[in-house]
Residue, then its C-alpha position, 0 to 999 in steps of 0.5 A: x699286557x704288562x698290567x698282567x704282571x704283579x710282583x707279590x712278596x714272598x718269604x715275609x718280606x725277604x723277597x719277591x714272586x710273580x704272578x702272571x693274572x688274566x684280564x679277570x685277575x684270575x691268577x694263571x701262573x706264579x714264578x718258579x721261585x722266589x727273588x731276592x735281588x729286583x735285578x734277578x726278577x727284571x731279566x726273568x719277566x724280561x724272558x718271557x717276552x722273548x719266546x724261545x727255547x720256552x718248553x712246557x712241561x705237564x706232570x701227574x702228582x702222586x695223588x692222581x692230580x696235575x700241574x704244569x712248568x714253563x721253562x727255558x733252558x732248563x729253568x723253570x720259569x713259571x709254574x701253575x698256581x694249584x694242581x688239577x683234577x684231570x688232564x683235561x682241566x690242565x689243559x684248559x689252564x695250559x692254554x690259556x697261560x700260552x695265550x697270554x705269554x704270547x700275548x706279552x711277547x707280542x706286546x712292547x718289551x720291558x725297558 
């Protein structure tokens, strides 16, 4: 499942996100922020094996669309890649982006 996990540059090259793609490569989340440090982004990929205090979190935009938030603790973690149209399209992404942490949290832990 780690094949799921692609490390992007961000912020022309200072730094690095996540995304977190389904067996399609269809990107299902991004990292909440960026990294600068390879430490910082190992310990966050790291959490999401461990599936505790993970809360989910829908909001509606201003203009009417919606998007969703994973954290733990506090701290979002990872967020949807663009917003959506309807609750119901919201949905839909927040399940499957539930299906495949859980499926990496199954999966053999990072060394």
């Amino acid at each position: 499942m780690l094949e799921n996990v692609v490390i992007l540059p961000a912020a022309g090259g200072r730094g690095w996100k996540y995304a977190v793609r389904s067996d399609a490569r269809k990107v299902l989340a991004v990292s909440a922020r960026q990294y600068t440090r390879g430490e910082d982004f190992e310990t966050v990929v790291a959490e999401l094996f461990n599936r505790y205090e993970l809360e989910m979190t829908v909001r509606q935009h201003r203009d009417g669309r919606w998007s969703w938030e994973l954290s733990k603790a506090g701290r979002p973690l990872l967020v949807s890649p663009r917003a959506y149209a309807s609750i119901k399209s919201c949905g839909i992404a927040v399940r499957k982006a539930k299906r495949l942490i859980d499926g990496l949290a199954r999966s053999e832990r990072p060394a």
